[in-house]
C-alpha positions as CSV (number, residue, x, y, z in Angstrom):
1,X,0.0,0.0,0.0
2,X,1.5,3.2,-1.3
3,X,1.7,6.4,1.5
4,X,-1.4,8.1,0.3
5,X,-3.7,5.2,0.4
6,X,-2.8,4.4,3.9
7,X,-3.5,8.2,5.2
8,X,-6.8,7.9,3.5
9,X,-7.3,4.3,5.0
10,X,-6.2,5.6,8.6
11,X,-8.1,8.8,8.5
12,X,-11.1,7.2,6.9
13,X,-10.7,4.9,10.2
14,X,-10.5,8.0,12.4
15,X,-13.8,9.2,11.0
16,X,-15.0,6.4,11.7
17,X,-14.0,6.0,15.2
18,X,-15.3,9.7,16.0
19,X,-18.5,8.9,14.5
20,X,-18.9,6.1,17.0
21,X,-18.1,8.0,20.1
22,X,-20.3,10.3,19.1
23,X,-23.7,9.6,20.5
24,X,-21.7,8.8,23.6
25,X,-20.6,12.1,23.6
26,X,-23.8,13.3,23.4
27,X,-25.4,11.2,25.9
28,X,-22.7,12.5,28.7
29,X,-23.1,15.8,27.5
30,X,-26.9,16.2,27.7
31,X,-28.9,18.4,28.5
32,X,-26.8,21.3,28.3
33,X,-29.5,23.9,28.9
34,X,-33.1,23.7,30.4
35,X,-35.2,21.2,29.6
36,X,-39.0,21.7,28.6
37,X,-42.0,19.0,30.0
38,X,-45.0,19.6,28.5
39,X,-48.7,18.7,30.1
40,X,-51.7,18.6,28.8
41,X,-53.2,19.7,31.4
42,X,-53.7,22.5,33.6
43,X,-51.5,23.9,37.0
44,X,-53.0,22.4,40.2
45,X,-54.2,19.3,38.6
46,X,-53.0,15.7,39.2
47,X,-51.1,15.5,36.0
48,X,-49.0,18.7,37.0
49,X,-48.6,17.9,40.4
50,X,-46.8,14.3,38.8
51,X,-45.2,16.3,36.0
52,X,-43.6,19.0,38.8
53,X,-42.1,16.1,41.0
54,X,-40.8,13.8,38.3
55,X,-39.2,17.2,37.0
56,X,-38.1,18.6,40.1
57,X,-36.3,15.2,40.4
58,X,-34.8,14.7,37.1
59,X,-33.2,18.7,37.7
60,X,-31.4,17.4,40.3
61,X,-30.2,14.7,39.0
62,X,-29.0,15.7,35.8
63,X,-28.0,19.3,37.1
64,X,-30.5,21.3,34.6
65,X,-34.1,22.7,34.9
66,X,-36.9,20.2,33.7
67,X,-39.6,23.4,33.0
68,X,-43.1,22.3,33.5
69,X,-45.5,24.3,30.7
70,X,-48.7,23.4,31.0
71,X,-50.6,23.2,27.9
72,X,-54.5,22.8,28.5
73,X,-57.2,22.2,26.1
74,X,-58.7,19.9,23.5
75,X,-58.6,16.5,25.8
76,X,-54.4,16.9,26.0
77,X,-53.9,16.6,21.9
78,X,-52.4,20.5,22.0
79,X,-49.7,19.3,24.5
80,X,-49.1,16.5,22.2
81,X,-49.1,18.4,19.2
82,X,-46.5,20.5,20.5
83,X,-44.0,17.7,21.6
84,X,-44.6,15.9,18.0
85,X,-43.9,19.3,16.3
86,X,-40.6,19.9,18.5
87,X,-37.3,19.6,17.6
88,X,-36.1,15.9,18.4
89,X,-33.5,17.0,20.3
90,X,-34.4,15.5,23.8
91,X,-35.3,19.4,25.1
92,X,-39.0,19.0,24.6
93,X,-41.0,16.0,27.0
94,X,-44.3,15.2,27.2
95,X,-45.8,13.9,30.3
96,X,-48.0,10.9,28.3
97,X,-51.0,10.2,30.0
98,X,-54.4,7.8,28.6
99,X,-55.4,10.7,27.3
100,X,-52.9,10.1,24.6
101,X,-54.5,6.5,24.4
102,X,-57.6,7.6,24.5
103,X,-57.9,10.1,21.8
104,X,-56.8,7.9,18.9
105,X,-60.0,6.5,18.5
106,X,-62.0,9.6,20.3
107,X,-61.2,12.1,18.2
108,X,-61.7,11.5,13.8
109,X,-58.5,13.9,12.4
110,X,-55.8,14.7,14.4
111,X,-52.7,16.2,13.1
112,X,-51.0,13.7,14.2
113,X,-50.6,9.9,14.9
114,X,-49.3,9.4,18.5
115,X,-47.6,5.9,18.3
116,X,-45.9,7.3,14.6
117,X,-44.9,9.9,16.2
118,X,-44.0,10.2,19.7
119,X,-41.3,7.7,21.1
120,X,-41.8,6.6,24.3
121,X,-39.0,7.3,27.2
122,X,-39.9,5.6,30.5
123,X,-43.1,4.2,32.4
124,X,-43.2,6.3,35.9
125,X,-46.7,5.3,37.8
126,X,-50.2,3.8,37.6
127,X,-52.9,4.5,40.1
128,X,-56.6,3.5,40.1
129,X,-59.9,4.3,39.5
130,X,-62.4,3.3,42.5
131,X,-66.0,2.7,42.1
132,X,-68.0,5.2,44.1
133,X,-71.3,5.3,44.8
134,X,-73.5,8.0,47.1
135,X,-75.1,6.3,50.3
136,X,-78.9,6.5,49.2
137,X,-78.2,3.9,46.5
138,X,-78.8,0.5,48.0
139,X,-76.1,-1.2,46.9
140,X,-73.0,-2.6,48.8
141,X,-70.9,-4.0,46.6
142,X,-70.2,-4.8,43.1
143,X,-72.4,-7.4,42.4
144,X,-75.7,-5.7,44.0
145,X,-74.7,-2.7,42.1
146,X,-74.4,-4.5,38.7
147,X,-78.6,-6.2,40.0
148,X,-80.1,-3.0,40.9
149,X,-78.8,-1.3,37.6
150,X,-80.3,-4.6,35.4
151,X,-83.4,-4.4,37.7
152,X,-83.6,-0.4,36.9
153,X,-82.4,0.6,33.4
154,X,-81.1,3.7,33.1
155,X,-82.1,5.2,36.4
156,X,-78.2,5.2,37.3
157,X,-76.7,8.7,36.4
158,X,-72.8,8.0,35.7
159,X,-71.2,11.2,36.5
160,X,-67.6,11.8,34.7
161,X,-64.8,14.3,34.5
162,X,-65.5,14.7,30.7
163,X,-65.9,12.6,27.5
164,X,-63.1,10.3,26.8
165,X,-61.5,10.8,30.6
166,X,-60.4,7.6,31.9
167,X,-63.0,8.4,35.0
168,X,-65.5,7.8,31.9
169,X,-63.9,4.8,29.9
170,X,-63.6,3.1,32.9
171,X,-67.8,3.1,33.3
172,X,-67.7,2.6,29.7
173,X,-65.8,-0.8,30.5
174,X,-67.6,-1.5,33.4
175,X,-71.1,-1.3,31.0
176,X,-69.9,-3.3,28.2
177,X,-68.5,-6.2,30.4
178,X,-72.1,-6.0,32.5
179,X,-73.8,-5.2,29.9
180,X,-75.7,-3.1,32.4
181,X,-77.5,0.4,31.4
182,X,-76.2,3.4,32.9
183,X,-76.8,7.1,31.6
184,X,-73.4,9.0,31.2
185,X,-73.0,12.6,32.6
186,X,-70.1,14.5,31.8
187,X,-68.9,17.2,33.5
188,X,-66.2,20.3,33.0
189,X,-63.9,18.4,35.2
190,X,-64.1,15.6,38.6
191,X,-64.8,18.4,41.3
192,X,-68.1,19.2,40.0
193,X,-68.7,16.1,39.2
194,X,-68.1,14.7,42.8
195,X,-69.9,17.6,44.0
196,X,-73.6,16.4,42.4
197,X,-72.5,13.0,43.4
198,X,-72.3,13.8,47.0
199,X,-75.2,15.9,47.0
200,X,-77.6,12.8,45.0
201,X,-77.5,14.7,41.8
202,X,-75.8,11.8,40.3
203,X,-75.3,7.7,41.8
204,X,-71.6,6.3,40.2
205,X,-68.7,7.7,39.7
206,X,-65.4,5.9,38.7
207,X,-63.2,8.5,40.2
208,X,-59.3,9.1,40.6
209,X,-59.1,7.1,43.6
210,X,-56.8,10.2,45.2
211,X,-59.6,12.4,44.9
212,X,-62.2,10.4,46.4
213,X,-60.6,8.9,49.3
214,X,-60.9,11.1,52.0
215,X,-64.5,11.5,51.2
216,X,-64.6,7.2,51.2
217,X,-63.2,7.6,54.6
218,X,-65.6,10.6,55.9
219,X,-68.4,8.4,54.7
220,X,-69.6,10.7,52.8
221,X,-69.6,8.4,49.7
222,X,-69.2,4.4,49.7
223,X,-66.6,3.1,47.8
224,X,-67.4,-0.3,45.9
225,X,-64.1,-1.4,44.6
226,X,-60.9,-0.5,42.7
227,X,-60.3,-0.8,39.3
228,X,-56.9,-2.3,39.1
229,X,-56.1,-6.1,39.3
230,X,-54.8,-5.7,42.6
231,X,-56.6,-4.0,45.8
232,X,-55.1,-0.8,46.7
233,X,-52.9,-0.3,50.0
234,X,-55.2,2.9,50.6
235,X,-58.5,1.2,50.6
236,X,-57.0,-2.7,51.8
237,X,-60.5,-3.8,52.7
238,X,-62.6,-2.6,49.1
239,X,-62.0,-5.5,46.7
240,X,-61.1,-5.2,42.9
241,X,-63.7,-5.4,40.2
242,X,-61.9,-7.9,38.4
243,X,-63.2,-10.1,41.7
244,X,-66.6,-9.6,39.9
245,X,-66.0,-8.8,36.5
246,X,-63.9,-11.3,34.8
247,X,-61.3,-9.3,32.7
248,X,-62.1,-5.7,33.8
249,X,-59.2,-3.5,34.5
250,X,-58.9,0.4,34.1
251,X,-55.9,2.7,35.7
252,X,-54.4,6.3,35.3
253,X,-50.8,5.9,34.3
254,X,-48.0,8.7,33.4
255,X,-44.8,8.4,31.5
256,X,-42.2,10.4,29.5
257,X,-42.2,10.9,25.5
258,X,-40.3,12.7,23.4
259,X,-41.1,13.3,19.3
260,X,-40.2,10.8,17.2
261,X,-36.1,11.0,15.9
262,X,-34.8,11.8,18.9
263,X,-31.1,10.3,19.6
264,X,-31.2,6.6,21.2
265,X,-28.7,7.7,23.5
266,X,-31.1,10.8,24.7
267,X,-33.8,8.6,25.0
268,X,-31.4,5.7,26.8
269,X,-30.2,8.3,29.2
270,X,-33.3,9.7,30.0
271,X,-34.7,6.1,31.1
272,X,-31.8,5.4,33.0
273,X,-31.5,8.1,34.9
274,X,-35.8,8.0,35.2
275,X,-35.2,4.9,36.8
276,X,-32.7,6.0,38.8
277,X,-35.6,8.4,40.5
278,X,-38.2,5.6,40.8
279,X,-35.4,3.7,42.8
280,X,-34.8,6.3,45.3
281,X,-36.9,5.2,48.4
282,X,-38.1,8.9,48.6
283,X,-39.9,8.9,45.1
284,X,-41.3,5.6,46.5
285,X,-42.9,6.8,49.4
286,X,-44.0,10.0,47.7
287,X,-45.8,8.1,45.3
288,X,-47.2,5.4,47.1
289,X,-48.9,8.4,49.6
290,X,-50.9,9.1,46.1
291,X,-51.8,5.2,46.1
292,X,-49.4,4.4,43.3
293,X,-47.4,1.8,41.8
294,X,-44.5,1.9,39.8
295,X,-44.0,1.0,36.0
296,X,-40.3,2.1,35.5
297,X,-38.7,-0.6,33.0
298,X,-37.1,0.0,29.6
299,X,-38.5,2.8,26.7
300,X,-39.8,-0.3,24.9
301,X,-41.9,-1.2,28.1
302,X,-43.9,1.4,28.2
303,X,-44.3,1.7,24.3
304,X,-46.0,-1.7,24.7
305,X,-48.3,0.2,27.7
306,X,-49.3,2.9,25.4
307,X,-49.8,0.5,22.3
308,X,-51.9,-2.0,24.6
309,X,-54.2,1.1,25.5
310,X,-54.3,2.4,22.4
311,X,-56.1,-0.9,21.4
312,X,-57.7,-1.2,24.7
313,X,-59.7,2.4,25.0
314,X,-60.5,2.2,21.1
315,X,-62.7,-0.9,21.6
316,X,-64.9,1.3,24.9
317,X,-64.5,4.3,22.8
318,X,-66.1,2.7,20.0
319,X,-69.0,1.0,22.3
320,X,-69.7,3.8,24.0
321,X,-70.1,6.3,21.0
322,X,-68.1,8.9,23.2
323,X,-67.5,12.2,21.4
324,X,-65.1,14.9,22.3
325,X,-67.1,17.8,24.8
């Protein structure tokens, strides 16, 4: 081999070389300025309140500031339609939520497709729904709810958070498993709609179980069961549905996304270091106060998680007839 062909062997071998440390590089380096996270949701509310600890968290962690900006309206697509149109840099995260899931099949256009376009980043909790009823209807349990709403068709008022909220598809489930007639009532949120229900405006509610605990525990509403496949540390005495209702199960989960072409090594970093947090015996405790459980795992886990739902909710959505508010 003459001189010339070996320099351009060697330095095409250099290139080479540098081109593979590369996204190592890049890894250790990032982030290298603030971070955004993005929620579809408004400040105060139980997505934000997840968004600012899991942020709060990662900041200290990787030493930069994880920015909450809450992005409200149109059932969480214009928070999603902001990540997907971001630069795929790893400086734009969205806190994914069923929303996300939910919408797929809720809404006919949207801009954009979530599992095209948003990759997923880490699984961080699941917490459940719990069937609540207010005390004038006679029924104690699951079973004697699912015979007194056969026995009276549609005199049931099903009180949601909105159309397509997971406090919704979870009746929605509940219905097309029983095949039991209750009359949906969405409300501009779950305050109001707890409101009517302890007043006797409204009957059922599958509620964020954080929300409707203290009143569980006041008495001021009976709680029937939890929608999860396990019973909840917060309510250890209220069974599961799925002790009734072969196959049921419906839960709030959050995780991290990022738009579609952002570098492996970004995303790889950000789930390590994600799980690093759900580790820590603080984060632990903090969340299980909330009644969660963990999901942590690998970015392909929780891909599976929002895939699964996708599937899932389009099947209730589709039975139920549900349209956006």
């Amino acid at each position: 081999m003459c001189i010339a062909a070996f320099r351009r062997s060697f330095l095409l071998a250099v290139v080479i070389a540098l081109q593979a440390l590369l996204p190592l590089a890049s890894a250790q380096a990032y982030p290298t300025r603030p971070v955004r996270l993005i929620v579809g949701q408004a400040a105060g509310s139980g997505s934000d309140i997840i968004a600012r600890l899991i942020g709060q968290w990662l900041s200290d962690r990787l030493g930069q500031p994880f920015v909450v900006e809450n992005r409200p309206g149109a059932g969480g697509n214009i928070a999603a339609e902001a990540v997907v149109r971001a630069p795929p840099d790893g400086y734009t995260l969205l806190l994914v939520a069923p929303a996300n899931a939910i919408n797929a099949t809720l809404y006919d256009k949207l801009n954009y497709n979530f599992i095209r376009d948003m990759a997923p980043v880490a699984g961080l909790i699941r917490f459940p729904n719990v069937v609540v009823v207010n005390p004038a209807v006679p029924a104690k349990s699951i079973p004697e709810l699912i015979s007194y709403a056969k026995a009276n068709p549609g005199k049931l008022n099903m009180a949601s958070s909105g159309n397509g909220s997971t406090i919704h598809v979870s009746g929605e489930l509940f219905k097309m498993l029983t095949g039991i007639n209750m009359v949906h009532v969405p409300y501009r949120g779950g305050a109001p709609a707890l409101t009517d229900l302890i007043s006797g405006q409204v009957q059922v509610i599958f509620d964020n179980l954080p929300t409707s605990i203290e009143y569980i525990r006041a008495g001021k509403l009976r709680g029937l069961a939890v929608t999860s496949t396990e019973r909840s540390h917060l309510l250890p005495d209220v069974p599961t549905v799925r002790d009734y209702v072969p196959g049921y199960e419906a839960s709030a989960w959050y995780g991290l996304g990022v738009p579609t072409g952002t570098p492996n090594d970004v995303i790889e970093k950000l789930n390590e270091v994600t799980n690093a947090v759900l580790a820590d015996a603080k984060t632990q405790a903090r969340f299980a106060d909330l009644g969660a459980t963990l999901l942590a795992g690998s970015a392909a886990d929780f891909g599976k998680l929002v895939a699964d739902e996708t599937e899932k909710w389009a099947k209730v959505v589709k039975f139920s007839g549900a349209k956006p508010d």
